[in-house]
C-alpha positions as CSV (number, residue, x, y, z in Angstrom):
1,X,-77.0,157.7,42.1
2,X,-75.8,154.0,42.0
3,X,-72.6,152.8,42.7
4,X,-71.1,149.6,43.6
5,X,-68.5,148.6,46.3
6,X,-66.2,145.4,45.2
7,X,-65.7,143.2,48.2
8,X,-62.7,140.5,48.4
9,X,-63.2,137.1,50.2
10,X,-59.8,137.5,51.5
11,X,-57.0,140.6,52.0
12,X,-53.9,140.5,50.5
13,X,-52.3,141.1,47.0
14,X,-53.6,138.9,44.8
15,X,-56.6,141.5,44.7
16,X,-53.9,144.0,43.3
17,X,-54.6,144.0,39.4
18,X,-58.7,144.2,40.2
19,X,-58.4,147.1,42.6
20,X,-56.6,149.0,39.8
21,X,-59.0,148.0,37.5
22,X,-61.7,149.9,39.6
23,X,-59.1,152.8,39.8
24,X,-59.4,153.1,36.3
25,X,-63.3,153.0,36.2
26,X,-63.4,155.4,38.6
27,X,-60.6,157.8,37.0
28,X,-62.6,157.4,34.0
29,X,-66.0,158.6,35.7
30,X,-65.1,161.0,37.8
31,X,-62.3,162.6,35.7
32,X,-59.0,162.3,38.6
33,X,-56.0,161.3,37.3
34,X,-53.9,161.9,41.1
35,X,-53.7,158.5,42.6
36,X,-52.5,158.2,46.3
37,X,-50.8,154.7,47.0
38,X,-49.7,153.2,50.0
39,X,-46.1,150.7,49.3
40,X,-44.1,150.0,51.8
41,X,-41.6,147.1,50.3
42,X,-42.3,148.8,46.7
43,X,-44.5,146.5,45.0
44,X,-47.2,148.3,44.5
45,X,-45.6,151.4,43.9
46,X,-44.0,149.4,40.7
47,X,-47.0,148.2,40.0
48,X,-49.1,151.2,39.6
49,X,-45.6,153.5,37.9
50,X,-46.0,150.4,35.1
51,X,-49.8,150.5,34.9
52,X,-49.5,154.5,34.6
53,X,-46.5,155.1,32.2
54,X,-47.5,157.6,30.2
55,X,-51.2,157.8,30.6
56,X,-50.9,161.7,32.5
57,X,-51.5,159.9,36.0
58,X,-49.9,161.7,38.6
59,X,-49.1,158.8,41.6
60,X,-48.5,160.3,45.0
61,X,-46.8,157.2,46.6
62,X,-46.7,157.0,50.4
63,X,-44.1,154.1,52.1
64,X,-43.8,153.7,56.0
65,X,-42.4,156.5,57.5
66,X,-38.5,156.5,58.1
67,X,-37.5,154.5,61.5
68,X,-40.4,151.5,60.9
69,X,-38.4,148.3,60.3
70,X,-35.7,147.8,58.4
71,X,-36.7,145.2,56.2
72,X,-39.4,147.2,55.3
73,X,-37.7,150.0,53.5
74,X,-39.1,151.5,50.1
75,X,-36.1,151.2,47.6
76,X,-34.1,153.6,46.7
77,X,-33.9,152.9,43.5
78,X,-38.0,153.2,42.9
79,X,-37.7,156.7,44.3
80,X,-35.6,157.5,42.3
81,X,-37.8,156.4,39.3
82,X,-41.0,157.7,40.5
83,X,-39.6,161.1,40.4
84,X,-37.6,160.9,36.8
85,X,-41.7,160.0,35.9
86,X,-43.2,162.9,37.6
87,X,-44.3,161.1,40.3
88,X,-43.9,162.0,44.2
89,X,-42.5,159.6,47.1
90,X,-43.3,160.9,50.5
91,X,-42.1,159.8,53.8
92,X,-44.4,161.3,56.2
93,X,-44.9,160.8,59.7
94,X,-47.9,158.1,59.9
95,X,-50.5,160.4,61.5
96,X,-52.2,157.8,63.4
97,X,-49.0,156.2,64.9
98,X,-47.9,159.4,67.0
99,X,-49.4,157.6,70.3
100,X,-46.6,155.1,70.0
101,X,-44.6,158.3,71.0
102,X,-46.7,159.5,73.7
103,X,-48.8,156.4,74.9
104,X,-52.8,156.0,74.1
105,X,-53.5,159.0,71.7
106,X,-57.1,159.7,70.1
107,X,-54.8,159.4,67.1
108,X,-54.9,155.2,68.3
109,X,-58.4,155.5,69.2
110,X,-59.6,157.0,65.3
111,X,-57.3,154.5,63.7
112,X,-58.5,151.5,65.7
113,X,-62.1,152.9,65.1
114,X,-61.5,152.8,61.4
115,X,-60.4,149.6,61.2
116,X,-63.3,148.0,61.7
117,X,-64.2,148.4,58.3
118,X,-60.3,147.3,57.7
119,X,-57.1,148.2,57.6
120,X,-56.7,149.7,53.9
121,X,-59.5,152.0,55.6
122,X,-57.4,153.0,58.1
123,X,-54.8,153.5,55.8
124,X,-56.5,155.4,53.0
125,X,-57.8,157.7,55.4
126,X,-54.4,158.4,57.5
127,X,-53.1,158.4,53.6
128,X,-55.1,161.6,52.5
129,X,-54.4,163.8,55.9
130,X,-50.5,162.7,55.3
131,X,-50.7,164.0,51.7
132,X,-52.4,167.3,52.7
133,X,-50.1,168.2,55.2
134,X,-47.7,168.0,53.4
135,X,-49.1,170.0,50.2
136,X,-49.4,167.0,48.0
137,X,-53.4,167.1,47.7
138,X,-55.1,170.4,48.4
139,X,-58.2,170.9,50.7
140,X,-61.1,170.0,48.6
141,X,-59.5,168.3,45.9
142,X,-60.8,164.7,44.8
143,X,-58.3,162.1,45.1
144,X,-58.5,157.9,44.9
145,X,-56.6,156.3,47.5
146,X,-55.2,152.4,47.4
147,X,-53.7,150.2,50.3
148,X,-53.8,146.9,51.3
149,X,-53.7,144.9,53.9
150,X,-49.9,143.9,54.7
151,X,-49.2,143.5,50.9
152,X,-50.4,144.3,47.9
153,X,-53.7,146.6,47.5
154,X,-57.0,145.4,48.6
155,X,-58.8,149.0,49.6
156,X,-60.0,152.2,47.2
157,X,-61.6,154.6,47.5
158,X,-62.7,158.1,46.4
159,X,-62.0,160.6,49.0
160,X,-62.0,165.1,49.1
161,X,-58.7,165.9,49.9
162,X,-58.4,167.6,54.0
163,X,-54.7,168.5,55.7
164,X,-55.4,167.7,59.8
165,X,-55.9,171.1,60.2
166,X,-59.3,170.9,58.1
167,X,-60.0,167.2,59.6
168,X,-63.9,168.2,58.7
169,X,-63.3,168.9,55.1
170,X,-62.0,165.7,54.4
171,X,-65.1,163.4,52.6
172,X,-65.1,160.1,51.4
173,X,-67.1,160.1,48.7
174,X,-66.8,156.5,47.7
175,X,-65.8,153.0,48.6
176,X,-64.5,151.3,45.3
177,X,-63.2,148.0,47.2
178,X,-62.4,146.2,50.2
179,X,-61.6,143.3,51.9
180,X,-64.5,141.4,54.1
């Protein structure tokens, strides 16, 4: 098999509309239609609800946790939209930020590790562990994940859904884009 992996010059969200134009390549060939995006100001999360209206794309969107900035909150008003649309808004606890809590974790250890490929890495990973703990994406199931880097969406990828309890089960199957 031959795939290929877009890379952006730069993060950020201008790369927004061709990141979701590999989501819907890869919907297409690998038959998902459960999309898991990261929006923390909204953006994005009005971005893919208007891409998606009415095309049987289920959007699992996934804002900061509650207590991050305040300036930073998801708007009401877009939860309340996603879900008349069948969609899901879920404010977990960012898995990989627990060591602010407690000091150095290996939670801070795995996310700067995965950063080095970038931060929507980071992200998409932390993303899929959020959404199977909390029953959104079921052990095994294949998922595409988008984030960014601070705004917009400049990461995907195709990943096998995994809760933290079955960390081992979770496989990335394949990078669509990232940032350099």
């Amino acid at each position: 098999m031959e795939s290929k992996i877009v890379y952006f010059d730069q993060p950020g969200p201008e790369n927004t509309a061709a990141v979701f134009d590999l989501v819907d390549e890869a919907m297409a060939e690998e038959g998902i239609a459960k999309v898991i995006v990261a929006s923390t100001r909204g953006d994005t999360a009005s971005y893919a609800m208007d891409r998606y209206q009415g095309k049987g794309v289920r959007l699992i969107i996934m804002p900061h946790q509650y207590g991050t900035r305040e300036e930073q909150r998801f708007p009401q008003e877009l939860v309340e939209r996603a879900e008349r649309e069948g969609h899901v808004v879920h404010f977990g606890t960012m898995l990989f930020a627990i060591g602010r809590l407690f000091g150095f974790s290996a939670g801070s250890a795995v996310a700067d590790f995965l950063r080095v490929f970038c931060q929507g890495f980071k992200v998409c990973v932390e993303l899929v562990l959020m959404a199977g703990d909390a029953g959104l994406v079921a052990t095994g199931e294949k998922v595409i994940v988008v984030s960014g880097t601070g705004r917009g969406a400049d990461t995907a990828m195709i990943a096998t859904g995994a809760d933290t309890w079955n960390l081992k089960k979770m496989h990335i199957s394949r990078i669509l884009c990232k940032p350099l």
